[in-house]
C-alpha positions, 0 to 999 in steps of 0.5 A: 557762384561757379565759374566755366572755363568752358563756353556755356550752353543756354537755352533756345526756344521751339516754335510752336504752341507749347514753352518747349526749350532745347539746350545747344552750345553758344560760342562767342562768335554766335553770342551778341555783343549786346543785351537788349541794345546796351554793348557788352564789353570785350575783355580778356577771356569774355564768357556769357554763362546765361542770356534770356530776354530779362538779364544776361551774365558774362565773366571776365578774366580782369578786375572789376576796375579793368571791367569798369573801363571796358564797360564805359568804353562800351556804352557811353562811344559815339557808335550804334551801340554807344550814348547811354548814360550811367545813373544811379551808381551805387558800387563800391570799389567798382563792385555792386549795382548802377542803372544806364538809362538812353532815349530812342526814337521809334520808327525813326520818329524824333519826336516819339521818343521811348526812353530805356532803363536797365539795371547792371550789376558788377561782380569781382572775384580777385581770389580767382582773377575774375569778374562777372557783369550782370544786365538785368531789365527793370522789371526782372529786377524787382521781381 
């Protein structure tokens, strides 16, 4: 696994008829603060090293145990981007794999409600004081 001290560029899609990708650079600025609709944590020297629409990576310049707390923060406040729930956990020493799993209405319809299901991954590096958080959709999970 390599680590940039850079940000990454990634990949945008042209319109039109063919799968045509072009690379440009992101900067956090530019980069979500979220995947899918789950927060992604601030933390100290955060880079998003790859995002597509099935999973996204991001490094730290912390712990895995410093970045467990900034994800928790993240994804179980009271805000927008708050209210999911951790499911499935199954880390060690705060590195390894665990689902969040949040119920939303769609179309503002409380009673037609989709339930969302995601799988992350956490990393840690201690050698080179870092670690990575990795979002994965279910089904690029599996694949």
């Amino acid at each position: 696994f390599f680590f940039s001290f850079q940000t990454p560029p990634t990949w945008a899609r042209l319109p039109g008829r063919g799968a045509e990708y072009v690379r440009r650079a992101t900067t956090m600025s530019e980069a979500a603060d979220s995947f899918k609709d789950i927060a992604v944590p601030e933390g100290s020297d955060r880079r998003e090293l790859y995002k597509s629409p099935y999973r996204a990576i991001y490094t730290y310049k912390m712990s895995a145990q410093e970045l467990d707390e900034k994800f928790r923060e993240a994804i179980t406040g009271d805000h927008q981007k708050g209210g999911w729930q951790i499911k499935n956990d199954e880390r060690v020493k705060y590195v390894g794999k665990l689902e969040v799993s949040k119920e939303v209405c769609e179309d503002g319809d409380p009673s037609n409600k989709k339930k969302l299901d995601y799988k992350v991954s956490f990393e840690d590096y201690p050698e080179a004081g870092m670690s990575a958080l990795k979002y994965y959709t279910i089904q690029s999970y599996t694949k």
